[in-house]
MDTraj code that builds the backbone (N, CA, C; nanometers):
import mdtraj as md
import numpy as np

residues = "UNK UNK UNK UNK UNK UNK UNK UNK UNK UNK UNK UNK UNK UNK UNK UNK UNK UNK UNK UNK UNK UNK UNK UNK UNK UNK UNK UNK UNK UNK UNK UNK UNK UNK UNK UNK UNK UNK UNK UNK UNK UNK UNK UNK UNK UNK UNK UNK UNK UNK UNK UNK UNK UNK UNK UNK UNK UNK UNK UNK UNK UNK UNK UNK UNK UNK UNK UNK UNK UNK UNK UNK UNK UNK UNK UNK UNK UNK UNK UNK UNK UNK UNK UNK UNK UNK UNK UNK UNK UNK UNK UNK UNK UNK UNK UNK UNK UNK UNK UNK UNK UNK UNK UNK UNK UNK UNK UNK UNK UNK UNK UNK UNK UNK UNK UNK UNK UNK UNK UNK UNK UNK UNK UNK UNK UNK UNK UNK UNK UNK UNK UNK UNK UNK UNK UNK".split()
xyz = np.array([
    [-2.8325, -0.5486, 0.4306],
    [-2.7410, -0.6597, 0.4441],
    [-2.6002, -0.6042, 0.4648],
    [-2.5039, -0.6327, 0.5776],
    [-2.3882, -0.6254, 0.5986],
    [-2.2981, -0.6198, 0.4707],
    [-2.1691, -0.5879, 0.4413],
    [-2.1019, -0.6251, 0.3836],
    [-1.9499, -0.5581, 0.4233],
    [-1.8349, -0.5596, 0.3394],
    [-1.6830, -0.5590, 0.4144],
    [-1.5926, -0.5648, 0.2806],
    [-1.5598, -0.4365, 0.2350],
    [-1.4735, -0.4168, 0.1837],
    [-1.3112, -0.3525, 0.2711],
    [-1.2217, -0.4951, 0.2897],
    [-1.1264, -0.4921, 0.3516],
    [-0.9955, -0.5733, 0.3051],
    [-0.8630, -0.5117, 0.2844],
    [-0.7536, -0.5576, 0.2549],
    [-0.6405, -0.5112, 0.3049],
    [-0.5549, -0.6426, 0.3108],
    [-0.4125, -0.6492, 0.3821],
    [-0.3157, -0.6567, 0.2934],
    [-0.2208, -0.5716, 0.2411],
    [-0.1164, -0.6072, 0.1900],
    [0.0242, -0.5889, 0.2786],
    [0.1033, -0.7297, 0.2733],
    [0.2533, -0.6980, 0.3209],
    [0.3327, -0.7286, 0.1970],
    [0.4366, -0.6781, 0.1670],
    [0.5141, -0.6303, 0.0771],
    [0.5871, -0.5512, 0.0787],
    [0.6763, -0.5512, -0.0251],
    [0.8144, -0.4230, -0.0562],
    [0.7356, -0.3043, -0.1573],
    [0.7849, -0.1898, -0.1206],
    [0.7546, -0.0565, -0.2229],
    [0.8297, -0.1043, -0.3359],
    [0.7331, -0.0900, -0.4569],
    [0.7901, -0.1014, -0.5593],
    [0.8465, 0.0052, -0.6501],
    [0.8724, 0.1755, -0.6157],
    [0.8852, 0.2508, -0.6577],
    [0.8270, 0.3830, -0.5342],
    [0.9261, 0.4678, -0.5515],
    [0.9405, 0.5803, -0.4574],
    [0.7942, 0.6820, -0.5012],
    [0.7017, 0.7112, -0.3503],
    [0.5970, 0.7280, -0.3812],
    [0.5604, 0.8839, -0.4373],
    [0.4720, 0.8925, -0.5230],
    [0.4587, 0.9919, -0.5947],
    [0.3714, 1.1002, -0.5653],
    [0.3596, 1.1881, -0.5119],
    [0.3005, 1.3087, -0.4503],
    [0.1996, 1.3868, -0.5225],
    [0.0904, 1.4246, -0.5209],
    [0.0293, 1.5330, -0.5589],
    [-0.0283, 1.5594, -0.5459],
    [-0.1402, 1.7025, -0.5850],
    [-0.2155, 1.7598, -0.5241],
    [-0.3418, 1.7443, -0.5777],
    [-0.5019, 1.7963, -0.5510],
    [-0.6098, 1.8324, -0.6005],
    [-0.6218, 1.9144, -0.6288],
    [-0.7138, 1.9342, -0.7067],
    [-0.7503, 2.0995, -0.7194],
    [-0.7727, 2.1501, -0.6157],
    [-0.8128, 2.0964, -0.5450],
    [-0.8867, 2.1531, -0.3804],
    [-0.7251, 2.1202, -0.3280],
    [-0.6246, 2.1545, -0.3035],
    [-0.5223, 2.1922, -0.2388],
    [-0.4977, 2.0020, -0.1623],
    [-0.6162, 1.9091, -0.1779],
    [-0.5759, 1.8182, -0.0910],
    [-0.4532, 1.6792, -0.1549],
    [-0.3945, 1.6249, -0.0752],
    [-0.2583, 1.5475, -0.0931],
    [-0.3169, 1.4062, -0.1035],
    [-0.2498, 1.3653, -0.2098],
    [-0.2825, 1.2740, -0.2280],
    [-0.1337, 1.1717, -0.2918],
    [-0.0772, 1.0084, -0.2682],
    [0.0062, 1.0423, -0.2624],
    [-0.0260, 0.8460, -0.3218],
    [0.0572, 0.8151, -0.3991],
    [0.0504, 0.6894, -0.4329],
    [0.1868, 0.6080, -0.4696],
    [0.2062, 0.4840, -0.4565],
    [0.2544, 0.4051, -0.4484],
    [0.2804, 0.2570, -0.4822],
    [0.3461, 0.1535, -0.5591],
    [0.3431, 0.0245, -0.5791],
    [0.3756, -0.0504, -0.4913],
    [0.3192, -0.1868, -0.4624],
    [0.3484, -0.2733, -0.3190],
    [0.3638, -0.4363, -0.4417],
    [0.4821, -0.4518, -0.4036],
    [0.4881, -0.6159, -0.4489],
    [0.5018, -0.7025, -0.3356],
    [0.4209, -0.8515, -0.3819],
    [0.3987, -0.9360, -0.2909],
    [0.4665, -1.0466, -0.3282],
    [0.4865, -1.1452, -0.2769],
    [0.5734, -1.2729, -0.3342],
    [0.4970, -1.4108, -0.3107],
    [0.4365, -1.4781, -0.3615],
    [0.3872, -1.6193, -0.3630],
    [0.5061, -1.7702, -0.4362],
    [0.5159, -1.8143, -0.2867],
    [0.5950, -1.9711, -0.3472],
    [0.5101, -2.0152, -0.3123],
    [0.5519, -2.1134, -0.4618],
    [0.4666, -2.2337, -0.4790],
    [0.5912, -2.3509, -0.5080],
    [0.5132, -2.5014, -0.4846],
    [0.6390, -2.6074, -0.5474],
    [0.4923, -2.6625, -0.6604],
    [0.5664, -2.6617, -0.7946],
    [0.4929, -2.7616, -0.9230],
    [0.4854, -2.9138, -0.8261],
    [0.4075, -2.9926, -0.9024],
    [0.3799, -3.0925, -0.8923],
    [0.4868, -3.1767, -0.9571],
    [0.5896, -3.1627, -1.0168],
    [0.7343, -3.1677, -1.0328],
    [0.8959, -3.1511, -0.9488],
    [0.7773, -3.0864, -0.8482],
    [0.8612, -3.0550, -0.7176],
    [0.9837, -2.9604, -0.7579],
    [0.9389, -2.8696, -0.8624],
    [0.9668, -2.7519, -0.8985],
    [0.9391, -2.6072, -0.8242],
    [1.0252, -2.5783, -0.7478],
    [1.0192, -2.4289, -0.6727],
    [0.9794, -2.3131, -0.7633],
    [0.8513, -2.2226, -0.7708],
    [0.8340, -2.1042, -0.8217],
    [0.7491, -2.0392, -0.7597],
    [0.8052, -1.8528, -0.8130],
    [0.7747, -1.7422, -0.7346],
    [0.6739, -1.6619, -0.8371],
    [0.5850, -1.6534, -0.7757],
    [0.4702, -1.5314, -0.8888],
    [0.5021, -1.4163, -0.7613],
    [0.4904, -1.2870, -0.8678],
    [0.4546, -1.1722, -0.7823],
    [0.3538, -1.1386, -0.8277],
    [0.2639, -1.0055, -0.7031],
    [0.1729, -0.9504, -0.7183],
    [0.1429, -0.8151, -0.7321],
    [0.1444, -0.7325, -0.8013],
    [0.1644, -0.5917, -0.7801],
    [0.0330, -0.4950, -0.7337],
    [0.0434, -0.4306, -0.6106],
    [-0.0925, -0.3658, -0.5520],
    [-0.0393, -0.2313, -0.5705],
    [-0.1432, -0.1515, -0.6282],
    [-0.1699, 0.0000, -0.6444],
    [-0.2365, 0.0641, -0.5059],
    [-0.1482, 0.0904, -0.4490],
    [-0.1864, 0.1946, -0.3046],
    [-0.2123, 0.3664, -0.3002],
    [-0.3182, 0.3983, -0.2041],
    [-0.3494, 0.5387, -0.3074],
    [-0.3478, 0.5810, -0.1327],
    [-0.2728, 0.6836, -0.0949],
    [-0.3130, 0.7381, 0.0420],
    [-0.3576, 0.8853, 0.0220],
    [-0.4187, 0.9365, 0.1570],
    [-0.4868, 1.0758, 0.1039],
    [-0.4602, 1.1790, 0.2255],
    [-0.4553, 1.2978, 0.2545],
    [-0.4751, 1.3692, 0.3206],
    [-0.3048, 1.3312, 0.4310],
    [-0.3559, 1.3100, 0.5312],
    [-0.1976, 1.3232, 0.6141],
    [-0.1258, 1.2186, 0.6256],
    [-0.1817, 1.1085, 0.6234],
    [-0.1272, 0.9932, 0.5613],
    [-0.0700, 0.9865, 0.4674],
    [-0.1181, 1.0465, 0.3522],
    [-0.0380, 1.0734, 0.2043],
    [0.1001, 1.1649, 0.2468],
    [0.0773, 1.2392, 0.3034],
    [0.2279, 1.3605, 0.3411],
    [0.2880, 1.2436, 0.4015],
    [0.2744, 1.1783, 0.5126],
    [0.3621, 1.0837, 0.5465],
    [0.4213, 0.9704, 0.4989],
    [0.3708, 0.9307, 0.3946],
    [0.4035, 0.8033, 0.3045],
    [0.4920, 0.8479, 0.2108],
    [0.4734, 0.9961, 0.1778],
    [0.5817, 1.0235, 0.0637],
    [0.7369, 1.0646, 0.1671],
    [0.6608, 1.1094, 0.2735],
    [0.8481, 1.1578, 0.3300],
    [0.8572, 1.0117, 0.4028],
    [0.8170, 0.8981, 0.4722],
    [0.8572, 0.8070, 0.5159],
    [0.9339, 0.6824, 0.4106],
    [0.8088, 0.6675, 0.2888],
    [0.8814, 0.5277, 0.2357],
    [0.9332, 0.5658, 0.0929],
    [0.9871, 0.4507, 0.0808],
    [1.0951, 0.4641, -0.0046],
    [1.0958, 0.3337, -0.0799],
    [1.1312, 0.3030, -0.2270],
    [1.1681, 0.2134, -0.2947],
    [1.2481, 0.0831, -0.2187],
    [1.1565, -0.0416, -0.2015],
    [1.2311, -0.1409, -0.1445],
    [1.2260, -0.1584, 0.0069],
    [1.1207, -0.0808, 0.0608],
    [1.0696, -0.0628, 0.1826],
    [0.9956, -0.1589, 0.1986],
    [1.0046, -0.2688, 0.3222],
    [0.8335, -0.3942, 0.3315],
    [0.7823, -0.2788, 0.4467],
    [0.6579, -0.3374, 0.4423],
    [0.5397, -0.2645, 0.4269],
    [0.4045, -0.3132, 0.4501],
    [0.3653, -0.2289, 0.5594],
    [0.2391, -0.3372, 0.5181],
    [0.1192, -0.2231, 0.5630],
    [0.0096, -0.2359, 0.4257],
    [-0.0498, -0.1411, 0.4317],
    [-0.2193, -0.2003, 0.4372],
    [-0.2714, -0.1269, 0.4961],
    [-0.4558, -0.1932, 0.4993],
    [-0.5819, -0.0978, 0.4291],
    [-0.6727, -0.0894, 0.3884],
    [-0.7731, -0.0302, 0.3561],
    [-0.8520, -0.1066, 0.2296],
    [-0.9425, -0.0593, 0.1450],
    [-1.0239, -0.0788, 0.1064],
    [-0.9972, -0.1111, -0.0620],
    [-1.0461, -0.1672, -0.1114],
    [-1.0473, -0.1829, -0.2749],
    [-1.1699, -0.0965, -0.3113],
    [-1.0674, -0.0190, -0.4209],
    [-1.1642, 0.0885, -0.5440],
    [-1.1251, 0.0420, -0.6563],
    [-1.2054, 0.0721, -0.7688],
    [-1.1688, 0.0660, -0.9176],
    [-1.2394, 0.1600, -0.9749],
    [-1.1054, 0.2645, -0.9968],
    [-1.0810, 0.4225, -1.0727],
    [-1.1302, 0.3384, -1.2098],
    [-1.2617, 0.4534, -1.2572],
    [-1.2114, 0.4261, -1.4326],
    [-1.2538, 0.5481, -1.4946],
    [-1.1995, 0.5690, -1.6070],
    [-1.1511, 0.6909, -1.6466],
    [-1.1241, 0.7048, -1.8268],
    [-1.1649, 0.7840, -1.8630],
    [-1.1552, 0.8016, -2.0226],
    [-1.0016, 0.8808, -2.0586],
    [-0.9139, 0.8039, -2.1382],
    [-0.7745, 0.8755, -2.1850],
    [-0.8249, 0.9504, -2.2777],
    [-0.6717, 0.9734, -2.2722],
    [-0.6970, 1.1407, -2.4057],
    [-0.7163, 1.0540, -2.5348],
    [-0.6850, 0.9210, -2.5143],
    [-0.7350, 0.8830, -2.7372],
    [-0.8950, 0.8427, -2.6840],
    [-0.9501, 0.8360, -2.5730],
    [-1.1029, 0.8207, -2.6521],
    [-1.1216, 0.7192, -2.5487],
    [-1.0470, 0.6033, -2.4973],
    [-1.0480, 0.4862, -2.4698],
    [-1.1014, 0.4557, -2.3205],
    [-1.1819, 0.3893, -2.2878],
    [-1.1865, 0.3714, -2.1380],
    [-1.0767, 0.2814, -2.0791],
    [-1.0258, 0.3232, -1.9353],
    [-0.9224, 0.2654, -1.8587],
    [-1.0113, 0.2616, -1.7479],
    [-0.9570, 0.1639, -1.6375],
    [-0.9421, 0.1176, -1.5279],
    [-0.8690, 0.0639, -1.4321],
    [-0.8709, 0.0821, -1.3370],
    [-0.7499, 0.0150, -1.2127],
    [-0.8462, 0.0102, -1.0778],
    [-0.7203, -0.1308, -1.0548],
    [-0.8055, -0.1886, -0.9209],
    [-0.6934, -0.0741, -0.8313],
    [-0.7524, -0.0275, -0.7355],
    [-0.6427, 0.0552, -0.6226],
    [-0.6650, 0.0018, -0.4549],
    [-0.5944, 0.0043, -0.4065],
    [-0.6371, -0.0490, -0.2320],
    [-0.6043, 0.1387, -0.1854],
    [-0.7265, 0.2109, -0.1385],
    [-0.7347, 0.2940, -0.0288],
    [-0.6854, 0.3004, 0.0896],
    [-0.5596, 0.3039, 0.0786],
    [-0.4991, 0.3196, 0.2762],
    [-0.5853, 0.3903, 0.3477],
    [-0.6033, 0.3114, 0.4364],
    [-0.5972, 0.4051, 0.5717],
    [-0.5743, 0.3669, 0.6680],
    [-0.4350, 0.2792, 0.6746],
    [-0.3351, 0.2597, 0.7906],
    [-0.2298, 0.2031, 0.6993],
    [-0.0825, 0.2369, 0.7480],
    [0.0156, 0.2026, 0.6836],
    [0.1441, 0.2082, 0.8230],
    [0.2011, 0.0802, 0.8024],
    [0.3082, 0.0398, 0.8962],
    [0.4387, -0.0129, 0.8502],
    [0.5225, 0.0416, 0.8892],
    [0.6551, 0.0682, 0.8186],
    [0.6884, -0.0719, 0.9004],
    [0.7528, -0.2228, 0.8427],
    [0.8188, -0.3222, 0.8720],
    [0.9585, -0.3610, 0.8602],
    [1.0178, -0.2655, 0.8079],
    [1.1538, -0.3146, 0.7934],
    [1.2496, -0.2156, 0.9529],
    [1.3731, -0.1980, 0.9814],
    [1.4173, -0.1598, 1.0789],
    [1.4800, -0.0207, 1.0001],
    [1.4749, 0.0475, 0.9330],
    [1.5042, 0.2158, 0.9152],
    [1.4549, 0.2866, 0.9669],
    [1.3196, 0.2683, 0.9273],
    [1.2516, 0.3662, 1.0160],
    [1.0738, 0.3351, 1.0784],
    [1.1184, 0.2321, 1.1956],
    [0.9484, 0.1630, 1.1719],
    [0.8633, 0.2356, 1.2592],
    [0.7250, 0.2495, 1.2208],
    [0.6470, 0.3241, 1.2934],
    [0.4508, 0.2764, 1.1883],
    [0.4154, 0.3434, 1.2289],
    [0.2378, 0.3211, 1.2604],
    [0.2091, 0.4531, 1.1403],
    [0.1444, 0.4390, 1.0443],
    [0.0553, 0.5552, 1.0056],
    [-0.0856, 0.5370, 1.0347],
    [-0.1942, 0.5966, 1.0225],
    [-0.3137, 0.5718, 1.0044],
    [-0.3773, 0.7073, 0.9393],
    [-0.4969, 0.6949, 0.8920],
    [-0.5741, 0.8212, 0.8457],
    [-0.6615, 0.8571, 0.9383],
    [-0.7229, 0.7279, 1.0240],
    [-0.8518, 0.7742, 1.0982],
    [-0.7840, 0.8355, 1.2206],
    [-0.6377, 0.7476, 1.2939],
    [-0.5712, 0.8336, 1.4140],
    [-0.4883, 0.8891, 1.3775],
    [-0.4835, 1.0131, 1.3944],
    [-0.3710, 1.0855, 1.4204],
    [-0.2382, 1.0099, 1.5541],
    [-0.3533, 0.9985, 1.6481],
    [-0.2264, 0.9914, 1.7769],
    [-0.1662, 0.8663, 1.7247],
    [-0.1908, 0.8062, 1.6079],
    [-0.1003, 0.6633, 1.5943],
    [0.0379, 0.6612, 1.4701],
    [0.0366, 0.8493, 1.4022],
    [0.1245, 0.8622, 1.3884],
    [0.2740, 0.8441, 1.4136],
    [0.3231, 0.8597, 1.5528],
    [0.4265, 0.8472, 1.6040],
    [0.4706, 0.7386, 1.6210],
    [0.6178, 0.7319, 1.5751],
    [0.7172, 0.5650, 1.5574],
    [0.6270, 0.4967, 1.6450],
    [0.6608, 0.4102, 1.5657],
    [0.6319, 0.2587, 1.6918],
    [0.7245, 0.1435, 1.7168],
    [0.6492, 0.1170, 1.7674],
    [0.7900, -0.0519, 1.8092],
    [0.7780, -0.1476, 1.6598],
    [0.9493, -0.1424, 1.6209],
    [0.9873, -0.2581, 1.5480],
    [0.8690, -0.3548, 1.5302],
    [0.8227, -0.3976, 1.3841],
    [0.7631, -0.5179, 1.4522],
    [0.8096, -0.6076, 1.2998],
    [0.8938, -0.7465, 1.3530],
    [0.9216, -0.8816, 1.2963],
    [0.8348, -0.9124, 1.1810],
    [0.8427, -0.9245, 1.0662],
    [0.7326, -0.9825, 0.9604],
    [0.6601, -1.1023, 1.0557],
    [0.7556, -1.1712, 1.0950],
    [0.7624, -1.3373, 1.1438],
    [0.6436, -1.2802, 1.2867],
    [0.6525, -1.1932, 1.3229],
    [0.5206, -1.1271, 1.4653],
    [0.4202, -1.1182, 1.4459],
    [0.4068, -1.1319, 1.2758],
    [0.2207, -1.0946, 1.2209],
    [0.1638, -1.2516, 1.2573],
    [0.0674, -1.2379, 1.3091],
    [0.0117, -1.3902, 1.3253],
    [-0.0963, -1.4060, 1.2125],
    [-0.0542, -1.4126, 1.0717],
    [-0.1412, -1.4650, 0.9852],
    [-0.0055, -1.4346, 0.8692],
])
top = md.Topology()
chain = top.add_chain()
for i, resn in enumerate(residues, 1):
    res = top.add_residue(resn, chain, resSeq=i)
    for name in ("N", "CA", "C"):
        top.add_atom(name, md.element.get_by_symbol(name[0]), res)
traj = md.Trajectory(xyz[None], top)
């Protein structure tokens, strides 16, 4: 049976992304993405929830995400949902939901351009593109 683990986040970096390595020498490089939802109450009360997404990039994508973005950067990044879980040092089991890049596109006008993991050739800047240009 088919199935489709796939996600879109657009959003601002919520913190300047954090770099590091494997044991196996490979890069791995992560990041916070906040999202913004308005809503009006049934009071006709205006309110904003945010959403905070854990972005995990790997290999040359990861080198590029740490020298490209930056705190307060929109953003809009695609790949897959994982959930890391993991035993801390008191004993305890943890978990986190993470979205797996493997394409990331710089939206604001500093410095906009295309990442991907699967192309390389889609590294290089690209054309500006408008939040208001995404058709969804």
């Amino acid at each position: 049976m088919p199935s489709l683990n796939k996600v879109t986040v657009i959003g601002n970096v919520g913190n300047d992304p954090e770099m590091r390595f494997t044991p196996n020498g490979r890069p791995v490089t992560s990041f916070s993405v906040a999202t913004n939802w308005m809503y009006t109450t049934p009071d006709g009360e205006r309110k904003q929830e945010t959403e905070w997404f854990n972005i995990v990039a790997w290999n040359k994508l990861a080198e590029q995400c740490n020298q490209f973005l930056g705190k307060g950067r929109l953003v809009y990044a695609e790949g897959r949902i994982h959930t890391r879980n993991w035993e801390g040092q008191d004993g305890q089991q943890h978990s986190r939901i993470e979205v797996i890049a493997n394409r990331v596109i710089f939206l604001d006008r500093r410095q906009s351009g295309t990442l991907s993991e699967d192309k390389p050739e889609d590294t290089s800047p690209a054309e500006f593109v408008e939040p208001d240009d995404i058709p969804f």
